[in-house]
PyMOL CGO cylinders between C-alpha atoms (Angstrom):
from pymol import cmd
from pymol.cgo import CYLINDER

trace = [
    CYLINDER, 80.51, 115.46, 73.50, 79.03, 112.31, 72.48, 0.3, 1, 1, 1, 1, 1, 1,
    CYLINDER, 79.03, 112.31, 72.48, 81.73, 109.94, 73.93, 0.3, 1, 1, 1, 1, 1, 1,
    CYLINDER, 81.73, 109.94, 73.93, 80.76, 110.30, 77.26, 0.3, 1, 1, 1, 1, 1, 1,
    CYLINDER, 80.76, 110.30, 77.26, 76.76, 108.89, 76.67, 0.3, 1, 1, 1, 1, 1, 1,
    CYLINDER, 76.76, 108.89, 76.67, 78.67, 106.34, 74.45, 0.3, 1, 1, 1, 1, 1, 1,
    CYLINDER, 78.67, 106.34, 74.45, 81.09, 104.99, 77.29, 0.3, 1, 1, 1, 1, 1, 1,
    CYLINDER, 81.09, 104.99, 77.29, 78.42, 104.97, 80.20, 0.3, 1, 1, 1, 1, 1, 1,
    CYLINDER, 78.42, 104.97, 80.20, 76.37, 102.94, 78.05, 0.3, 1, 1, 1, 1, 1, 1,
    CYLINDER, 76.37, 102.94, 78.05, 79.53, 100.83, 77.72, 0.3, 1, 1, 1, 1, 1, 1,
    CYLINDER, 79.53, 100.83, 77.72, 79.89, 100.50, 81.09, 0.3, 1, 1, 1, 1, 1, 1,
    CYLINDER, 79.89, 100.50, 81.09, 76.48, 99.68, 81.68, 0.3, 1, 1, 1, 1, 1, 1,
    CYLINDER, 76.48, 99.68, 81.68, 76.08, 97.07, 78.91, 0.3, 1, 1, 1, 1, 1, 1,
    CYLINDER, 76.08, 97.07, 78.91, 79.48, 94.97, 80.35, 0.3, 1, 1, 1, 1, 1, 1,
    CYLINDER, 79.48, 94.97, 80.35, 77.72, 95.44, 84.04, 0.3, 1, 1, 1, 1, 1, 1,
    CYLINDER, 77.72, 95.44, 84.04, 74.57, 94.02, 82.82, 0.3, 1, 1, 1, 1, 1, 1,
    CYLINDER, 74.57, 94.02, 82.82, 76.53, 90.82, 81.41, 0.3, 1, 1, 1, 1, 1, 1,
    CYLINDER, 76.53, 90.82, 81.41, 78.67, 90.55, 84.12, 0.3, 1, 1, 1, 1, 1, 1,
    CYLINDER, 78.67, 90.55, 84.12, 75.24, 90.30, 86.73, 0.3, 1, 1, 1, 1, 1, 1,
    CYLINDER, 75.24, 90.30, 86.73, 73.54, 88.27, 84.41, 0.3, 1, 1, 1, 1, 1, 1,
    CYLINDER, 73.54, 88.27, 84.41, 76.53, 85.43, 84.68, 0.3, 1, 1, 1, 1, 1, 1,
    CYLINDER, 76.53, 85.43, 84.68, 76.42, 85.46, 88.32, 0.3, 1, 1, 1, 1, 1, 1,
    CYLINDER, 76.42, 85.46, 88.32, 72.45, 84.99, 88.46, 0.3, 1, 1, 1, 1, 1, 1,
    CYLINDER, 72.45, 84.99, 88.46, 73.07, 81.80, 85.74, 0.3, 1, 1, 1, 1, 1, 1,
    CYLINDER, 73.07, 81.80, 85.74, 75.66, 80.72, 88.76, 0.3, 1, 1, 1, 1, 1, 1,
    CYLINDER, 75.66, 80.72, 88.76, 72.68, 80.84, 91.79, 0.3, 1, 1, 1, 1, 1, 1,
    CYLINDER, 72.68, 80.84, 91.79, 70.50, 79.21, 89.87, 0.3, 1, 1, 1, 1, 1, 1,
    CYLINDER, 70.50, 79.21, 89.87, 72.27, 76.58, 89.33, 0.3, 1, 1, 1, 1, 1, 1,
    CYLINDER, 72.27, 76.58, 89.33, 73.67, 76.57, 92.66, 0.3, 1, 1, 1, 1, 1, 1,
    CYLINDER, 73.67, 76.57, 92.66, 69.73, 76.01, 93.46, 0.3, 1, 1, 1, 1, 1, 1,
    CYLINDER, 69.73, 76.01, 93.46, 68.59, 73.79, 90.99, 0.3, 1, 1, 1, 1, 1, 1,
    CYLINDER, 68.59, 73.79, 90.99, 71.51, 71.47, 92.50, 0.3, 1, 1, 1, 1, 1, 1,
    CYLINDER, 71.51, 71.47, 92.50, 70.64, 72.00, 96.08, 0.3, 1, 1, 1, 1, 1, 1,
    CYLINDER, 70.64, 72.00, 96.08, 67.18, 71.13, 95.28, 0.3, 1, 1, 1, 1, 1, 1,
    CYLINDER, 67.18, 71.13, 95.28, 68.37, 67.97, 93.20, 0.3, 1, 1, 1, 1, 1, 1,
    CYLINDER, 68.37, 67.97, 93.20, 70.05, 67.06, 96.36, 0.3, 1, 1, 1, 1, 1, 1,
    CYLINDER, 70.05, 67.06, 96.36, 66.96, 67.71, 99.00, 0.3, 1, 1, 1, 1, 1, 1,
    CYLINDER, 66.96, 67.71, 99.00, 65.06, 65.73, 96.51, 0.3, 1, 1, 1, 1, 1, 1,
    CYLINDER, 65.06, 65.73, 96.51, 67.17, 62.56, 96.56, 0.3, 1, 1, 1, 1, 1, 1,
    CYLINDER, 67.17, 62.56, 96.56, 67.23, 62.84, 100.16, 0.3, 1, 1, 1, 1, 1, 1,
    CYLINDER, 67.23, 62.84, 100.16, 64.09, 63.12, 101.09, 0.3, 1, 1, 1, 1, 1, 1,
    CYLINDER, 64.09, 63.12, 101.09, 63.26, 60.24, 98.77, 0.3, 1, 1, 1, 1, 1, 1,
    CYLINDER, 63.26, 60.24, 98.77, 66.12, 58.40, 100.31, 0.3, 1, 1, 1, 1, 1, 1,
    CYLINDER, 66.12, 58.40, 100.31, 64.72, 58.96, 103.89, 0.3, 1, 1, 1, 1, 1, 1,
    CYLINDER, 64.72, 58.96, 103.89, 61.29, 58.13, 103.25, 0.3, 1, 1, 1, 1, 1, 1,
    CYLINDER, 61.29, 58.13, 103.25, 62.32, 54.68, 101.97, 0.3, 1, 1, 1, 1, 1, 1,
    CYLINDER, 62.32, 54.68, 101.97, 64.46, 54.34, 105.05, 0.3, 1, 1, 1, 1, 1, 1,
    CYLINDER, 64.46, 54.34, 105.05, 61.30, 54.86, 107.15, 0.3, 1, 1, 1, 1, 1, 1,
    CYLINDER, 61.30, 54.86, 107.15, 63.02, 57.27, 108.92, 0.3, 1, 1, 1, 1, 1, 1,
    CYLINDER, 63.02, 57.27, 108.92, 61.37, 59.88, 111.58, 0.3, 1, 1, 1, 1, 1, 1,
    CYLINDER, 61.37, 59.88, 111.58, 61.78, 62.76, 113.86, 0.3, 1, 1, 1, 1, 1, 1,
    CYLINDER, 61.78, 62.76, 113.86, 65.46, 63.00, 114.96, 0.3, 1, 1, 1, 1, 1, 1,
    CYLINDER, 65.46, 63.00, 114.96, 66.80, 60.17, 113.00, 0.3, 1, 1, 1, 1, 1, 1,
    CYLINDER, 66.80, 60.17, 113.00, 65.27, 61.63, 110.17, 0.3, 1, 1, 1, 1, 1, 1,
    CYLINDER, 65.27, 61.63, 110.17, 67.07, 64.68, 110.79, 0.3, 1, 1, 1, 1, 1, 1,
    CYLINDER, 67.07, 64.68, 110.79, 69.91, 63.36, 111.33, 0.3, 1, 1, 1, 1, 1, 1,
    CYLINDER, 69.91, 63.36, 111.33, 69.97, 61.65, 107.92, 0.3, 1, 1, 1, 1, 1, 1,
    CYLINDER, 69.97, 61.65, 107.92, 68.97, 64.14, 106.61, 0.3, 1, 1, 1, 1, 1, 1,
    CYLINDER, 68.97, 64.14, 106.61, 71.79, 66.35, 107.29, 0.3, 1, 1, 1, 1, 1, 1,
    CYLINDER, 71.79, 66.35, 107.29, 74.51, 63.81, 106.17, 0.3, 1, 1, 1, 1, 1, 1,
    CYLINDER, 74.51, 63.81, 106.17, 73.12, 63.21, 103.68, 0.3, 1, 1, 1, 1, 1, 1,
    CYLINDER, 73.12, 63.21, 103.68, 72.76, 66.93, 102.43, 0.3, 1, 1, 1, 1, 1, 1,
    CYLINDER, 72.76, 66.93, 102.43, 76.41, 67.50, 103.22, 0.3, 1, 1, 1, 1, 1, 1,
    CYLINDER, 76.41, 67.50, 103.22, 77.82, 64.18, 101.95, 0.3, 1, 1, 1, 1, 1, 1,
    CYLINDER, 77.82, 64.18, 101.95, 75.69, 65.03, 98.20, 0.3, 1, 1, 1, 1, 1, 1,
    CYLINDER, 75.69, 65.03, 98.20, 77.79, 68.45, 98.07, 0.3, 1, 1, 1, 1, 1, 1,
    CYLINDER, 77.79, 68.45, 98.07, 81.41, 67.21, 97.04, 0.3, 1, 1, 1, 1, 1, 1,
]
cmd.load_cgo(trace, "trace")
């Protein structure tokens, strides 16, 4: 009678680790993305760049950081 409590908590304990591995993986998938806008923007600004050539940059530059 008791194994079945015993395995759903199992089940629920290697779910909970499993979820908690992905979330480490978005974060850091952030964290770089936001490295990356930072650098960018910095980048632009010293450029002087504006409106659509800003934009512009910007976007290559995002893109180009990724690989």
């Amino acid at each position: 009678m008791m194994k079945k409590p015993l395995i759903s908590l199992i089940v629920l304990a290697v779910a909970a680790l499993g979820s908690g591995a992905a979330m480490a993986k978005d974060s850091a998938a952030r964290t770089a993305q936001r490295e990356r806008m930072k650098t960018c923007n910095a980048d632009a600004k010293a450029a002087n760049k504006k409106g659509a050539d800003r934009k512009a940059f910007m976007k290559e530059c995002l893109s180009a950081k990724k690989a």
